[in-house]
C-alpha positions as a Markdown table, in Angstrom:
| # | Residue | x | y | z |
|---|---|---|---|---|
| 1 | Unk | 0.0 | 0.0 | 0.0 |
| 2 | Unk | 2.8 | 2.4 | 1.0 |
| 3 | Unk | 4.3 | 2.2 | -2.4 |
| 4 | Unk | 0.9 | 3.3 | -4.1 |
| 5 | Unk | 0.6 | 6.6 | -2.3 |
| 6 | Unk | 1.0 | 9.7 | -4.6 |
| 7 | Unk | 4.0 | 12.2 | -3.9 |
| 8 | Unk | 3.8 | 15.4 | -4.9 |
| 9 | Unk | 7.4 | 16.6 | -6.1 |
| 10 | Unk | 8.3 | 20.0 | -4.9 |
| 11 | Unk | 10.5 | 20.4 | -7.9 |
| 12 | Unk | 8.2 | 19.4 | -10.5 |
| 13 | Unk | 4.9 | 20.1 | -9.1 |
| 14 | Unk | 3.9 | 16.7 | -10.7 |
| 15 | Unk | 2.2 | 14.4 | -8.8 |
| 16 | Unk | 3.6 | 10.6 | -9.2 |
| 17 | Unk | 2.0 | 7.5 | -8.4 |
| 18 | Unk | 4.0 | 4.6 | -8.8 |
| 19 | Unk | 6.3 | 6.4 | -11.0 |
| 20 | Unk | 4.7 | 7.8 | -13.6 |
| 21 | Unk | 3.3 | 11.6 | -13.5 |
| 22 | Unk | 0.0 | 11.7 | -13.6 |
| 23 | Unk | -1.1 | 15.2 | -13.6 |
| 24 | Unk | 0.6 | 18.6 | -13.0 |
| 25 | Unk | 0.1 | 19.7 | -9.4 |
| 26 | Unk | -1.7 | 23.0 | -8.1 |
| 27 | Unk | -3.2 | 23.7 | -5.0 |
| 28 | Unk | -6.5 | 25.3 | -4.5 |
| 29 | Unk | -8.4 | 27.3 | -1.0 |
| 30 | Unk | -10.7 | 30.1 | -0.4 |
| 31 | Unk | -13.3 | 31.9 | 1.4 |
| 32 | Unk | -17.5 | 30.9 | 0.5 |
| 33 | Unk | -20.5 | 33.0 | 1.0 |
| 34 | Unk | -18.8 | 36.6 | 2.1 |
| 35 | Unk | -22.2 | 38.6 | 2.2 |
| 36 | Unk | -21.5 | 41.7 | 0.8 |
| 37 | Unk | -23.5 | 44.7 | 1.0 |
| 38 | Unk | -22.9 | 48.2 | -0.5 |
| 39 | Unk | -25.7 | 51.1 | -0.3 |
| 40 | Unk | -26.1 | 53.3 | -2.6 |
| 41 | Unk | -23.9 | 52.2 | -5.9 |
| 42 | Unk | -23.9 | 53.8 | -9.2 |
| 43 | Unk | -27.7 | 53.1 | -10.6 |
| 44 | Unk | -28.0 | 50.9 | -13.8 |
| 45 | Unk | -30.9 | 52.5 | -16.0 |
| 46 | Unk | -32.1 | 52.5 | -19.5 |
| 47 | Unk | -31.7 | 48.6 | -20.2 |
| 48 | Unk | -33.1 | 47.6 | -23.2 |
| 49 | Unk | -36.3 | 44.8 | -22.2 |
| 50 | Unk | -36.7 | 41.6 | -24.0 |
| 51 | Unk | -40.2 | 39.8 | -23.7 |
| 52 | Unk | -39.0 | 37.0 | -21.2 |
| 53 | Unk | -38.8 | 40.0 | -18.5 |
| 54 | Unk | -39.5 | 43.1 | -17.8 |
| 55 | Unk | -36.1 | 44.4 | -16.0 |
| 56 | Unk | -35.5 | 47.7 | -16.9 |
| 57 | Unk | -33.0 | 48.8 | -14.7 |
| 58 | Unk | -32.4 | 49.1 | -10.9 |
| 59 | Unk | -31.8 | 52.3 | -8.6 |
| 60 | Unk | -28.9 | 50.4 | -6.4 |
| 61 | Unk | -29.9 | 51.9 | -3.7 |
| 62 | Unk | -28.9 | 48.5 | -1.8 |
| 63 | Unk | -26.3 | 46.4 | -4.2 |
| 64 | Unk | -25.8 | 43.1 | -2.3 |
| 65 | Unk | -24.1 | 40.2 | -3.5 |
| 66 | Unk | -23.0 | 36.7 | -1.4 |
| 67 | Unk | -19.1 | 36.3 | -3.1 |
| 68 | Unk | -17.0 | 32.8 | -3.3 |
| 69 | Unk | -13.4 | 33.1 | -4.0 |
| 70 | Unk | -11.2 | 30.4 | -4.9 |
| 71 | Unk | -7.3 | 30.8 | -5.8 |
| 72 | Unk | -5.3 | 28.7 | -7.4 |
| 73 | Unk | -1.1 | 28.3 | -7.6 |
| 74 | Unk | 1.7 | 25.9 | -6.9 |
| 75 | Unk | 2.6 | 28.4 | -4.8 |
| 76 | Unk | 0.5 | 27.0 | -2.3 |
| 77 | Unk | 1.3 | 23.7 | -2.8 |
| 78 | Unk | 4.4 | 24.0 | 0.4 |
| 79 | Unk | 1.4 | 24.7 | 2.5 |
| 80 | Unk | -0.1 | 20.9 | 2.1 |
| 81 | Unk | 3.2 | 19.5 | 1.5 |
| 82 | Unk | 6.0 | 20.8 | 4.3 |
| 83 | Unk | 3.8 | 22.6 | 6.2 |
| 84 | Unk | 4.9 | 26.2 | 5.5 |
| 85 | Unk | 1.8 | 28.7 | 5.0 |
| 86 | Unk | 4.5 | 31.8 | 4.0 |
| 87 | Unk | 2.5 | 32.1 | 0.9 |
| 88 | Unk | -1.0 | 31.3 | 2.2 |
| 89 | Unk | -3.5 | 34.5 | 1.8 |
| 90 | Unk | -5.5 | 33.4 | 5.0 |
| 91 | Unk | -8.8 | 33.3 | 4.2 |
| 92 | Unk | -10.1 | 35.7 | 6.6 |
| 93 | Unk | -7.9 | 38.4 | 5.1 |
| 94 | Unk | -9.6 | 37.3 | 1.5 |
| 95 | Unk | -13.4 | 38.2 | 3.5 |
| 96 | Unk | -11.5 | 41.6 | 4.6 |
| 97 | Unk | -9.9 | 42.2 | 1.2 |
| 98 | Unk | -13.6 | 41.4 | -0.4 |
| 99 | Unk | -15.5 | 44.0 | 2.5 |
| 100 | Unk | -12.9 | 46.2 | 1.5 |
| 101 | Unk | -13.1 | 46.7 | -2.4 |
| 102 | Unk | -17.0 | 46.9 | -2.2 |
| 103 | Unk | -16.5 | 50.4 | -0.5 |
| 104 | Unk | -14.6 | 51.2 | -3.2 |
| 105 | Unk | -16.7 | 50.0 | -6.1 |
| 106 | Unk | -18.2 | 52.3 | -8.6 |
| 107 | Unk | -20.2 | 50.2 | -11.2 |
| 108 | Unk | -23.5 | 49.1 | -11.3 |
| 109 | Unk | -23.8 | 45.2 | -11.7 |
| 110 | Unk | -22.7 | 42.4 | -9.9 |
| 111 | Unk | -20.5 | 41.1 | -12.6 |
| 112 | Unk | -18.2 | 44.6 | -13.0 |
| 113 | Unk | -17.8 | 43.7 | -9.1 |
| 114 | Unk | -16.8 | 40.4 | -9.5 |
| 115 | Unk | -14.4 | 41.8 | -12.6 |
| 116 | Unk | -13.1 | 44.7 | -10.3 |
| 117 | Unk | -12.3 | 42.1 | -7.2 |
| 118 | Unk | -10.4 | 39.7 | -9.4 |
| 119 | Unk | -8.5 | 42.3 | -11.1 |
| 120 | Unk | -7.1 | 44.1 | -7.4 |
| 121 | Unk | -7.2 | 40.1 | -5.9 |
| 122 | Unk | -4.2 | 39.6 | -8.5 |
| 123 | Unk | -2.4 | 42.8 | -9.2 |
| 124 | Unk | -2.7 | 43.0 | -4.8 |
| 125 | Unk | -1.5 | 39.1 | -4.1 |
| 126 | Unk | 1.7 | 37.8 | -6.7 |
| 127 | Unk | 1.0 | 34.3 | -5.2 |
| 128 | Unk | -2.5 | 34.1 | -6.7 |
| 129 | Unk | -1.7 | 32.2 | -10.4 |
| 130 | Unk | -5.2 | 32.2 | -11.3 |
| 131 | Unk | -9.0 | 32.8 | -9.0 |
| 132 | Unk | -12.2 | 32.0 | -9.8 |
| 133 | Unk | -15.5 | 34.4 | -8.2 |
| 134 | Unk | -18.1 | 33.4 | -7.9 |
| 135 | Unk | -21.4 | 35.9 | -6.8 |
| 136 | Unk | -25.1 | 35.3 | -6.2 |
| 137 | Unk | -27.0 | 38.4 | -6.4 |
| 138 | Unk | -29.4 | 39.3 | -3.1 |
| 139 | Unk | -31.9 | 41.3 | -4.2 |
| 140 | Unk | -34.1 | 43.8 | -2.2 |
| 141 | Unk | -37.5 | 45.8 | -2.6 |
| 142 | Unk | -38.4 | 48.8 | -0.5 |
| 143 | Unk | -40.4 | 47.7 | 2.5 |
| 144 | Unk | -43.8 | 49.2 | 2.9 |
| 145 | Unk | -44.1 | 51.3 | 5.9 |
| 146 | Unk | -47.2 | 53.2 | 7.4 |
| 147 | Unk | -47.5 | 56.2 | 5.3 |
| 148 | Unk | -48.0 | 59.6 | 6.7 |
| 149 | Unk | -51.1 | 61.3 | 8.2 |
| 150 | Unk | -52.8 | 57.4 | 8.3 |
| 151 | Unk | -52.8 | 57.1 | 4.7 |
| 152 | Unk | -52.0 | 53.0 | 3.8 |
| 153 | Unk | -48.8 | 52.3 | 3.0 |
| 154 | Unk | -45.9 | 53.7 | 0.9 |
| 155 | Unk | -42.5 | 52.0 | -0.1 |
| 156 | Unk | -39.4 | 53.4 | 2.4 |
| 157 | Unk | -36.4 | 54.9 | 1.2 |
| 158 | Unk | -34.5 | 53.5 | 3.8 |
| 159 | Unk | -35.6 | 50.1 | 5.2 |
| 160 | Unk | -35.7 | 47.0 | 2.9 |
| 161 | Unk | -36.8 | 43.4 | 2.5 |
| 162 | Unk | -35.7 | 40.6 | 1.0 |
| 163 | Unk | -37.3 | 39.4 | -2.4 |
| 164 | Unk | -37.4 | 35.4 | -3.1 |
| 165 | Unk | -37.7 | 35.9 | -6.5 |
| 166 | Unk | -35.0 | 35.3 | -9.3 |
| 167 | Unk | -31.6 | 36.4 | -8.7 |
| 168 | Unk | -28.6 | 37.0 | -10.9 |
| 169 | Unk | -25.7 | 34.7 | -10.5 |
| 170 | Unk | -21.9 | 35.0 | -12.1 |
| 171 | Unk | -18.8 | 33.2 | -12.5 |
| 172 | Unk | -15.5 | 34.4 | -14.2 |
């Protein structure tokens, strides 16, 4: 049995069983579901409809997305094999780096987020040889509050609820 266990080579980043290389080595980590929640981001009007729906837009007021991000590199591969974590991004630090760069986010749809985190994830972390994100869009409706002078119900501007309805979801 001992002589059937797969090595990984440090050198080679090939990982050999029984003496033959079977596949080219990388390692793989990363943080799931970071809720992320940004109010008031650049509004996306004037889309074009199509039959299937009637989306025309949104107003941003609350842009929320729940963000997966997985790295890859042989970079990491030390971490699994000796031990050493020197070039481990802990994935706390990935949920902080993600927090982060939605403050500092100036499009309008999830996926120009996702785009935008990727980019700074690289050009930020030389480790990183490659990520994928992953985001699932929340969405939100105004809440309907009591209106003034006991007059039904209006939509807030300030407190929301969350729809069940259809959501977006990207990968790159």
């Amino acid at each position: 049995m001992q002589n059937r266990a797969a090595a990984i080579s440090r050198q080679s980043c090939a990982l050999n069983w029984e003496g033959r290389t079977v596949i080219d080595a990388t390692a793989s980590y990363g943080k799931s579901q970071v809720a992320v929640y940004r109010t008031y981001a650049q509004p996306l009007h004037d889309i074009r409809t199509i039959p299937e729906s009637s989306y025309a837009g949104d107003d941003n007021h609350l842009f929320a997305q729940e963000v997966d991000v997985e790295v890859f590199g042989r970079n990491f591969l030390p971490a699994y094999t000796d031990g050493d974590n020197s070039n481990v991004v802990a994935t706390d630090t990935m949920k902080n780096f993600i927090l982060r760069e939605a403050l500092d986010f100036d499009g309008a749809t999830p996926e120009q987020f996702l785009w935008q985190l990727g980019q700074r994830f690289l050009s930020t972390y030389a480790v990183m040889e490659g990520l994928r994100i992953t985001g699932r869009q929340l969405c939100f409706s105004p809440a309907r509050v009591p209106a003034a002078g006991n007059a039904g119900f209006e939509p807030s501007s300030v407190l929301f609820e969350q729809r069940g309805d259809d959501r977006g979801f990207a990968c790159l």
